[in-house]
PDB file of N, CA, C and O in Angstrom:
ATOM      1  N   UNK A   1       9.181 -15.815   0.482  1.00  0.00           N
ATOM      2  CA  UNK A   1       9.272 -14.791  -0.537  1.00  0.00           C
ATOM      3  C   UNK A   1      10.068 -13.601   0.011  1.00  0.00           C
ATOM      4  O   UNK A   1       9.895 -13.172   1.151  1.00  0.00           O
ATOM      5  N   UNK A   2      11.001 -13.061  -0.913  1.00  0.00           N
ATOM      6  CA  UNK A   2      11.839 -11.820  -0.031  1.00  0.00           C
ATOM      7  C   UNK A   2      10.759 -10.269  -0.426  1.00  0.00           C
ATOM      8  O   UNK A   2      11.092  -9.321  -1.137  1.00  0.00           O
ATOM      9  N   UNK A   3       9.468 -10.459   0.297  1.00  0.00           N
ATOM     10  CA  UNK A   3       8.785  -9.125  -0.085  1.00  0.00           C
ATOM     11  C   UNK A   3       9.324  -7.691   0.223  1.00  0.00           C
ATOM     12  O   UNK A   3       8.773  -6.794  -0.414  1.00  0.00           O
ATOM     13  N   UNK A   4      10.313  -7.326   1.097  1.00  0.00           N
ATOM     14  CA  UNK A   4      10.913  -6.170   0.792  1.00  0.00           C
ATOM     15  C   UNK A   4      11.623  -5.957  -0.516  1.00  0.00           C
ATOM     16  O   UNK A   4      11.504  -4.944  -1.207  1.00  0.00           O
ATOM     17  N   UNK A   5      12.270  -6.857  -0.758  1.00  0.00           N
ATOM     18  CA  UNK A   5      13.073  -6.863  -1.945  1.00  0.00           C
ATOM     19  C   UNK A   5      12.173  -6.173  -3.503  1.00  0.00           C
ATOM     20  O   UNK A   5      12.464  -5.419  -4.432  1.00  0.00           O
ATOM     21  N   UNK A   6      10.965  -6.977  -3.054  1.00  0.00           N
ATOM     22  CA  UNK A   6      10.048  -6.941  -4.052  1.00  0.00           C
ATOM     23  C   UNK A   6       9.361  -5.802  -4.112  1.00  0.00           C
ATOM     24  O   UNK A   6       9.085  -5.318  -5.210  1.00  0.00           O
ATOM     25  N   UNK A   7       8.768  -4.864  -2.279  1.00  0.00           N
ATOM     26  CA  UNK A   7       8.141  -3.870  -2.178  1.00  0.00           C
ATOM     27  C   UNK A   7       9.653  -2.700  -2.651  1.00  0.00           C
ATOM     28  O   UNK A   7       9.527  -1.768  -3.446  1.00  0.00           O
ATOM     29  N   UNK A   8      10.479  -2.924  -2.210  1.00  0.00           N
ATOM     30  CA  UNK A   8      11.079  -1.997  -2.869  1.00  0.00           C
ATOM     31  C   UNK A   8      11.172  -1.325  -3.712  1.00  0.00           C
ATOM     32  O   UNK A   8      11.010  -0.106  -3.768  1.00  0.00           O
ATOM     33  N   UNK A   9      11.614  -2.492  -4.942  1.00  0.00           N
ATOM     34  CA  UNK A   9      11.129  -2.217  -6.187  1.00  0.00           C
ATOM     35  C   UNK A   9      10.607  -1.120  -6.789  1.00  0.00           C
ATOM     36  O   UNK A   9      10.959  -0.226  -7.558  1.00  0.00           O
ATOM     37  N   UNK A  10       9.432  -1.565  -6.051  1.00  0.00           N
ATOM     38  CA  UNK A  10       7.934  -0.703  -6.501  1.00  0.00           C
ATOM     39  C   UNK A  10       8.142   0.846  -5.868  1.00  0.00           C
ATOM     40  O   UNK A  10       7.402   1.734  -6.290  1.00  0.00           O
ATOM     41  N   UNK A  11       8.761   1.034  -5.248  1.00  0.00           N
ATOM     42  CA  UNK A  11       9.205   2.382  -4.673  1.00  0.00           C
ATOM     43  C   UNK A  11       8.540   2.094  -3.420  1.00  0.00           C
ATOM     44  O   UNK A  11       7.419   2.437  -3.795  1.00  0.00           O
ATOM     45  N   UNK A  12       8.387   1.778  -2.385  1.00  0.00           N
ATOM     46  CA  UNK A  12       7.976   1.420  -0.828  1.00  0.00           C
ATOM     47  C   UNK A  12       9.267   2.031  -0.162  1.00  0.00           C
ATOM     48  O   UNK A  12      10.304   2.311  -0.762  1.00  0.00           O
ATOM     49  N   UNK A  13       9.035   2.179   1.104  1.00  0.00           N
ATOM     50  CA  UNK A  13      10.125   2.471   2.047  1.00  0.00           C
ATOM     51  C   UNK A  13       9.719   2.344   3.201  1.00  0.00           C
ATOM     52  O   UNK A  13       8.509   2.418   3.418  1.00  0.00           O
ATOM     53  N   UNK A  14      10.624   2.122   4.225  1.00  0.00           N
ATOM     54  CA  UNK A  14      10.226   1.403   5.745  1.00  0.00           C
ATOM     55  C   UNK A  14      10.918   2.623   6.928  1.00  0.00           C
ATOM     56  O   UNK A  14      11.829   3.446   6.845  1.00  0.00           O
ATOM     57  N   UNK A  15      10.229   2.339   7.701  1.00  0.00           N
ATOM     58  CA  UNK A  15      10.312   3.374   8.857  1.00  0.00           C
ATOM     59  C   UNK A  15       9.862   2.499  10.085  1.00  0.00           C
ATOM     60  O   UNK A  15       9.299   1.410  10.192  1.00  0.00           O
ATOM     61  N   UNK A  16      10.219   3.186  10.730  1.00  0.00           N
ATOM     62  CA  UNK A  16      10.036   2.211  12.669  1.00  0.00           C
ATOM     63  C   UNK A  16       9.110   3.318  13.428  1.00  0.00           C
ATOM     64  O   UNK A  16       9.506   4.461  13.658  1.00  0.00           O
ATOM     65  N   UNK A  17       8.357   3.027  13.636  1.00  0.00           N
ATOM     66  CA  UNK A  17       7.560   3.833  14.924  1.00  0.00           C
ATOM     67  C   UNK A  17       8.066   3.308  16.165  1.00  0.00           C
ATOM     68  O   UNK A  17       8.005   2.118  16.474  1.00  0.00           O
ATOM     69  N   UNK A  18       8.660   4.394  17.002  1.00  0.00           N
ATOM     70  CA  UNK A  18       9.472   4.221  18.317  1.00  0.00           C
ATOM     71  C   UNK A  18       9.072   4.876  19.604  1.00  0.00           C
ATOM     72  O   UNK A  18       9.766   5.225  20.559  1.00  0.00           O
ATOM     73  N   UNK A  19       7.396   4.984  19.330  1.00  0.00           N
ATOM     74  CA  UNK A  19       7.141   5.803  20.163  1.00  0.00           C
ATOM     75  C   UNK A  19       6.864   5.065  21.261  1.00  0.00           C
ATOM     76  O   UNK A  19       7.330   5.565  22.285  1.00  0.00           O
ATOM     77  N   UNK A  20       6.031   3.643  21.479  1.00  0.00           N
ATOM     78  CA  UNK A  20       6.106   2.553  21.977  1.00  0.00           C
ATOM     79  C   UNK A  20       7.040   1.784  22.747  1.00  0.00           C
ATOM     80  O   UNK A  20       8.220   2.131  22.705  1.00  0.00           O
ATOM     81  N   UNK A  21       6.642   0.603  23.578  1.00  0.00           N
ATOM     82  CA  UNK A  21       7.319   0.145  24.284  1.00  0.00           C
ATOM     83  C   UNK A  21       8.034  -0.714  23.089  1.00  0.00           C
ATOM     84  O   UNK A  21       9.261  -0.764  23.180  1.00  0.00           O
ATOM     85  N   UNK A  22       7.598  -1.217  22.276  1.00  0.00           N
ATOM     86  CA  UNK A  22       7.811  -1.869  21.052  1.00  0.00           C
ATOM     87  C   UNK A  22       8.000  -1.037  20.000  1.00  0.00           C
ATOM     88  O   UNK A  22       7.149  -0.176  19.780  1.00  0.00           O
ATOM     89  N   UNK A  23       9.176  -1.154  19.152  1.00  0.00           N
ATOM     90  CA  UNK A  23       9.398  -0.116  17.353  1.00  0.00           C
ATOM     91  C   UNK A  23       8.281  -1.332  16.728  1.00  0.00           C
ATOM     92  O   UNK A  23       8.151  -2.545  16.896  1.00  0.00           O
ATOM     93  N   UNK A  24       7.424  -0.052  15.751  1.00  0.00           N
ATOM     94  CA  UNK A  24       6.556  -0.569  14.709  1.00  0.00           C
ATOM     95  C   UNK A  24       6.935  -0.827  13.404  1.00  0.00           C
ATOM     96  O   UNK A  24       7.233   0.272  12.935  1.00  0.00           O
ATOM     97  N   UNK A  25       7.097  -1.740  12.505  1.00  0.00           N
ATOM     98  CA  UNK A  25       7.453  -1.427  11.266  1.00  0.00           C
ATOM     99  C   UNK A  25       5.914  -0.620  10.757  1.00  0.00           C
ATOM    100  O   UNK A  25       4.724  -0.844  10.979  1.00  0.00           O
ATOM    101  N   UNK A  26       6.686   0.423   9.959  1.00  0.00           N
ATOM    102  CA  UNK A  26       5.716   0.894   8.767  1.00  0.00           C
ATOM    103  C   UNK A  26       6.412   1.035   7.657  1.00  0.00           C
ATOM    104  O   UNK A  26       7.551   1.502   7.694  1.00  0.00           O
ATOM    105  N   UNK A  27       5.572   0.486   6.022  1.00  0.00           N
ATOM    106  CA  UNK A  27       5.613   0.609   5.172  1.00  0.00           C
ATOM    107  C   UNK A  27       5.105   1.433   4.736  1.00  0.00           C
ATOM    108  O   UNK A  27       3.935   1.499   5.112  1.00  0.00           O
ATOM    109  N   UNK A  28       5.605   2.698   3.601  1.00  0.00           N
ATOM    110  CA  UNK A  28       4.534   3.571   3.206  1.00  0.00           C
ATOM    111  C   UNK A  28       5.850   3.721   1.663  1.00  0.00           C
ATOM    112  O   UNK A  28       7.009   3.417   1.381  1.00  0.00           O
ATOM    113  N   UNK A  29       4.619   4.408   1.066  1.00  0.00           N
ATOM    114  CA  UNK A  29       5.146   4.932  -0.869  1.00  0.00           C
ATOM    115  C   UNK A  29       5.333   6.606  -0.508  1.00  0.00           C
ATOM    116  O   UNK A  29       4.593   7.374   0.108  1.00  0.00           O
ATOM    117  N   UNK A  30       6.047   6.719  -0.865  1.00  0.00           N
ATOM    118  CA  UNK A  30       6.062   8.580  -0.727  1.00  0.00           C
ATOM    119  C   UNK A  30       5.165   9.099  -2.286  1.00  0.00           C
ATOM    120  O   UNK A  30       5.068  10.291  -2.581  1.00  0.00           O
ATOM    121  N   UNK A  31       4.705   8.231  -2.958  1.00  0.00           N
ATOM    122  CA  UNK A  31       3.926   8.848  -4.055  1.00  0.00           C
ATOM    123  C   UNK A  31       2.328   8.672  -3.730  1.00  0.00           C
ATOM    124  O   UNK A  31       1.384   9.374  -4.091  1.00  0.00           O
ATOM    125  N   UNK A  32       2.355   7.512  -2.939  1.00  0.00           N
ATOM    126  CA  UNK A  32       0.878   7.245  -2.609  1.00  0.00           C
ATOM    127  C   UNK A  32       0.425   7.636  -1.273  1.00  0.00           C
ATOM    128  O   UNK A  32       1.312   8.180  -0.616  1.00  0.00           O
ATOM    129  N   UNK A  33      -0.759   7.507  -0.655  1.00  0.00           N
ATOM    130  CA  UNK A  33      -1.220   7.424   0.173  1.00  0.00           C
ATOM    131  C   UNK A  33      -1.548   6.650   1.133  1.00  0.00           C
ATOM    132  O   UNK A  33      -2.484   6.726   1.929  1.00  0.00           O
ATOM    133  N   UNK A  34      -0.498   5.691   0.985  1.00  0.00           N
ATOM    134  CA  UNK A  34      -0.876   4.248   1.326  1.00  0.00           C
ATOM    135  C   UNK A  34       0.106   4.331   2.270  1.00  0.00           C
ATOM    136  O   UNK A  34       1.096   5.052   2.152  1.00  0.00           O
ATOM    137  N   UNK A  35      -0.210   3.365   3.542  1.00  0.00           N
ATOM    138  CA  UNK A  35       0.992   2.965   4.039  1.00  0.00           C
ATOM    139  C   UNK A  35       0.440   1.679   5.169  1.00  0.00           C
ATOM    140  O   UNK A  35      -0.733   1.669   5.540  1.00  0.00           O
ATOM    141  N   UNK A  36       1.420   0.649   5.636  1.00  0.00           N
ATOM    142  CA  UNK A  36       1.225  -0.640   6.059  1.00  0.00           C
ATOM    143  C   UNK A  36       2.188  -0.832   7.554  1.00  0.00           C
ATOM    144  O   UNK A  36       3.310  -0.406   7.825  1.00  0.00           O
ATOM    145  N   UNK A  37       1.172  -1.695   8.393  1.00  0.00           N
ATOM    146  CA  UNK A  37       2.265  -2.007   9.735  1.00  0.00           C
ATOM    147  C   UNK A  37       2.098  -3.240  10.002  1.00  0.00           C
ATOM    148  O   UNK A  37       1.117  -3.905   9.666  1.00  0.00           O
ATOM    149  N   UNK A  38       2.868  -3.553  10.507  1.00  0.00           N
ATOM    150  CA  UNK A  38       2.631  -4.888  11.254  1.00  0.00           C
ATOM    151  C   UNK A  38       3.291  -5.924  10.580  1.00  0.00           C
ATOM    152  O   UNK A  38       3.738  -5.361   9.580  1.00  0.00           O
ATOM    153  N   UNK A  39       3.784  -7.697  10.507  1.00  0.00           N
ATOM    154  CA  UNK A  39       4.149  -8.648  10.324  1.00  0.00           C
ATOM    155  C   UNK A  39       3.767  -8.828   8.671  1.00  0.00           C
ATOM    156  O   UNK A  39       4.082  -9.795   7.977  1.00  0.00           O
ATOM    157  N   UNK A  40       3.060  -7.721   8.270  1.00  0.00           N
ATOM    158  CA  UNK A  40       2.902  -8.633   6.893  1.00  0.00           C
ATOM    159  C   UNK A  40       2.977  -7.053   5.839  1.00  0.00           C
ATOM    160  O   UNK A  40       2.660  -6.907   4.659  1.00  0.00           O
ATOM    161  N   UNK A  41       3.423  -6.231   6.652  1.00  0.00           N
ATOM    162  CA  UNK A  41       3.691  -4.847   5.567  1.00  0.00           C
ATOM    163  C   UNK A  41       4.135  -5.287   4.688  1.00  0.00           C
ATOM    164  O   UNK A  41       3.273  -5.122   3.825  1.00  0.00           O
ATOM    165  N   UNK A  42       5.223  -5.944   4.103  1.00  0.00           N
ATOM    166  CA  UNK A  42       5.502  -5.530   3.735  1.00  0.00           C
ATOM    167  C   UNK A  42       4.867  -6.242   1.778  1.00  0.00           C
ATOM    168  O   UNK A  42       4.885  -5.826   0.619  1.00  0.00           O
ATOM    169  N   UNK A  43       4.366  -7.572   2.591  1.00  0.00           N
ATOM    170  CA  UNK A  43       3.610  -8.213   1.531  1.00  0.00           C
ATOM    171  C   UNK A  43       2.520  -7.867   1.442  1.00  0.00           C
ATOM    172  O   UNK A  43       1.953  -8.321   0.448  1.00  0.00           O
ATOM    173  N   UNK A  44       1.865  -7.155   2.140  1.00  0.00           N
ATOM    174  CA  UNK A  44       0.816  -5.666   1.580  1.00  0.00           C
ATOM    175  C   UNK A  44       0.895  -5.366   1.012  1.00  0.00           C
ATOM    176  O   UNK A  44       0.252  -5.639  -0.001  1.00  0.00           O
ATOM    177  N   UNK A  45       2.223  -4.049   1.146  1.00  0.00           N
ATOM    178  CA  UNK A  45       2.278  -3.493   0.115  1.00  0.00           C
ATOM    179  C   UNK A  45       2.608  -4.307  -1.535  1.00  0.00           C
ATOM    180  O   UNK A  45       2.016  -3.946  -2.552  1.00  0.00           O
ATOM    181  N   UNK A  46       3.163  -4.908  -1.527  1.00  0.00           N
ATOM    182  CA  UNK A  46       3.835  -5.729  -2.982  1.00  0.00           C
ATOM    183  C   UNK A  46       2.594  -6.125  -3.741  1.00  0.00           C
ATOM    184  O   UNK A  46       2.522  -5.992  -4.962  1.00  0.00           O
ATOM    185  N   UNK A  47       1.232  -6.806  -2.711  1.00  0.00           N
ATOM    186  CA  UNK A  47      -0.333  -6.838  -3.648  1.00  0.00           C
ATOM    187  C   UNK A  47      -0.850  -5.349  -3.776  1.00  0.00           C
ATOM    188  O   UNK A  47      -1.570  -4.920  -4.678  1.00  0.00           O
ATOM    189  N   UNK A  48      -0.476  -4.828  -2.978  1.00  0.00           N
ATOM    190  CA  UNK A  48      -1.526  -3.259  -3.513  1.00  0.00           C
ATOM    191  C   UNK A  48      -0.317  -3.227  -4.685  1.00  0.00           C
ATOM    192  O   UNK A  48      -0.823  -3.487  -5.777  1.00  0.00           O
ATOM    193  N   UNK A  49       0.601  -3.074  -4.746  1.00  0.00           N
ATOM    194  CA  UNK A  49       1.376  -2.332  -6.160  1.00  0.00           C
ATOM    195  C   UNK A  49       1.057  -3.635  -7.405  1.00  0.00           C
ATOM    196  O   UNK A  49       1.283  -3.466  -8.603  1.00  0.00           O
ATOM    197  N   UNK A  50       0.617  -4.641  -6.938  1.00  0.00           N
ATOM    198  CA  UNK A  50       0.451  -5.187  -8.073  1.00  0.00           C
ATOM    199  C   UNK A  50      -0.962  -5.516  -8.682  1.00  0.00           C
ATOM    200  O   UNK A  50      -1.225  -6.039  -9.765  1.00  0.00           O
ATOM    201  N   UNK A  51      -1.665  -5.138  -7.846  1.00  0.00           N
ATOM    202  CA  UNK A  51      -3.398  -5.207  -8.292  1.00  0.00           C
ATOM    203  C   UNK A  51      -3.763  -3.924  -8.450  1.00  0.00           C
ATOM    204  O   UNK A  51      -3.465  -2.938  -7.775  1.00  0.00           O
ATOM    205  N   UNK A  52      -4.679  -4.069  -9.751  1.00  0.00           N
ATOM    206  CA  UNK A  52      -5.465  -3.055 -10.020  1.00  0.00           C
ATOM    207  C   UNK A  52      -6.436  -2.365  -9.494  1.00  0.00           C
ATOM    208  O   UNK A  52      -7.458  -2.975  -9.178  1.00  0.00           O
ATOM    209  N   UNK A  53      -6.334  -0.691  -9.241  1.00  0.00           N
ATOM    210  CA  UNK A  53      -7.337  -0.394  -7.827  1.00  0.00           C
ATOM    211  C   UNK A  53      -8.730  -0.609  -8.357  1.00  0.00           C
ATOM    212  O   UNK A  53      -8.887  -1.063  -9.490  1.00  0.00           O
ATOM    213  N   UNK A  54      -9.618  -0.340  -7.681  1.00  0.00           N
ATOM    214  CA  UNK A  54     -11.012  -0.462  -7.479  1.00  0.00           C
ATOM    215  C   UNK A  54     -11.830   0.592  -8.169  1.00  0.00           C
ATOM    216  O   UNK A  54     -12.091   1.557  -7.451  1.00  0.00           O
ATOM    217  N   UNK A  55     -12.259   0.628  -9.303  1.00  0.00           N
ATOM    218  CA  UNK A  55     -12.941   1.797  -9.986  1.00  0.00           C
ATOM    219  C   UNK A  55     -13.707   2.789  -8.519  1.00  0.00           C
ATOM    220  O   UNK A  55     -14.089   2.438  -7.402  1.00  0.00           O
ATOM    221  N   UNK A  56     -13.669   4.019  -9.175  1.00  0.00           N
ATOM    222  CA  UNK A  56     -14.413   4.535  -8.123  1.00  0.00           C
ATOM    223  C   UNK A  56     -16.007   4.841  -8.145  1.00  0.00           C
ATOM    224  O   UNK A  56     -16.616   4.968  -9.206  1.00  0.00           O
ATOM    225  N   UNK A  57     -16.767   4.972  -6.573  1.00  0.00           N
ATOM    226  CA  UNK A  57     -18.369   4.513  -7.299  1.00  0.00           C
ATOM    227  C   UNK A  57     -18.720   5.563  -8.336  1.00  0.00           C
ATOM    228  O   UNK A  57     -19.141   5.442  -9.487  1.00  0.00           O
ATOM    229  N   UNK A  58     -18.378   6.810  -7.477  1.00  0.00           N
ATOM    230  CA  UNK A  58     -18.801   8.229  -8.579  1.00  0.00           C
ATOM    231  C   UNK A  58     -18.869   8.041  -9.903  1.00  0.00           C
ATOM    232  O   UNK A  58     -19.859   8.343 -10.570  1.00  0.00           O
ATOM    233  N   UNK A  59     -17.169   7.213 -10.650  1.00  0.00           N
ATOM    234  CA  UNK A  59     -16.944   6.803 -12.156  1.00  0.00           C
ATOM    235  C   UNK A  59     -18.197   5.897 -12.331  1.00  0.00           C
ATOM    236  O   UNK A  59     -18.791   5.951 -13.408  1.00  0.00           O
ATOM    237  N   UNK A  60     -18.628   5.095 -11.378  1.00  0.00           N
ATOM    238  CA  UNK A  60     -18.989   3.999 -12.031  1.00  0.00           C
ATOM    239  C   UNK A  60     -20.722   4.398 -12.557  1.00  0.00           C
ATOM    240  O   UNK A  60     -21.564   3.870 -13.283  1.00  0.00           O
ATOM    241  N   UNK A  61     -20.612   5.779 -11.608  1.00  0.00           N
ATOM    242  CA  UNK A  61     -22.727   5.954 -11.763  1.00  0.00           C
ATOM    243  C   UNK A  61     -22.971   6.744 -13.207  1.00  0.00           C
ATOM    244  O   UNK A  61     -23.930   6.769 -13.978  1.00  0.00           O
ATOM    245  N   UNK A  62     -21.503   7.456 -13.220  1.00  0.00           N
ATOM    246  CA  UNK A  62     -21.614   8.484 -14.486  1.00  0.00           C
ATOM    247  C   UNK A  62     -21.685   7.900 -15.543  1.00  0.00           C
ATOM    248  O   UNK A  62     -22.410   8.393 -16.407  1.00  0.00           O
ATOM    249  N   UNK A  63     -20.749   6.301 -15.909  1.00  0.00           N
ATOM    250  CA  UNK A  63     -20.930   5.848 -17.025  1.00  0.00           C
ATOM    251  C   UNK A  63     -22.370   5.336 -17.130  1.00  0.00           C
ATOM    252  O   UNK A  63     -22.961   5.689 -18.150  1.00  0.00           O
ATOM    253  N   UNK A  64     -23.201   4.388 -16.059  1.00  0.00           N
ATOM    254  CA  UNK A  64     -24.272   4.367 -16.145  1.00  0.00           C
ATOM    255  C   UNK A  64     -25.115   5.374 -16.970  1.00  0.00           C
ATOM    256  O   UNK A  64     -25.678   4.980 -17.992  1.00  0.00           O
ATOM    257  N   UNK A  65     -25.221   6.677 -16.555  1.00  0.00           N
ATOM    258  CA  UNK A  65     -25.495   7.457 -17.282  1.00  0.00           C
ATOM    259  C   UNK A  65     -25.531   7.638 -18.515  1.00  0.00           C
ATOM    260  O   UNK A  65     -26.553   7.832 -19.171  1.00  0.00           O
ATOM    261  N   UNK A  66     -24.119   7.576 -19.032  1.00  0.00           N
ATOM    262  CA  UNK A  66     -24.232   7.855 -20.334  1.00  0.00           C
ATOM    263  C   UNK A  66     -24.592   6.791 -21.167  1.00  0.00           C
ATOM    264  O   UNK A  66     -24.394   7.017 -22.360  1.00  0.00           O
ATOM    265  N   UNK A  67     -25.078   5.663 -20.881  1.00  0.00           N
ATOM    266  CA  UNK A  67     -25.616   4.535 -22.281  1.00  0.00           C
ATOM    267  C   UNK A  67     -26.619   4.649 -22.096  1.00  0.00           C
ATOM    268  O   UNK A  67     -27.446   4.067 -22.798  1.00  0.00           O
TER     269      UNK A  67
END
């Protein structure tokens, strides 16, 4: 699968950590808070942009509440 191609897309962008004896890939969104390293960034990121996040618990106690 060409997942940069794909994280792109989605607005992703890649950067090298060079502080190391080894450069790191990192993936990160400049809109989100998210960001990914290693051998599979970049198809990380491409499932986080395509799955729906995780309600949050706070939302989830308040609706309780109200029925």
């Amino acid at each position: 699968m060409p997942w940069p191609l794909f994280a792109k897309a989605f607005g992703w962008l890649a950067a090298t950590d060079e502080d190391g004896d080894t450069p790191i890939l990192v993936v990160w969104h400049p809109r989100l808070r998210r960001h990914f390293t290693g051998s599979d960034a970049w198809r990380r990121a491409v499932r986080a942009s395509i799955h729906a996040p995780q309600p949050d618990p706070a939302d989830a106690d308040r609706k309780e509440g109200q029925s």
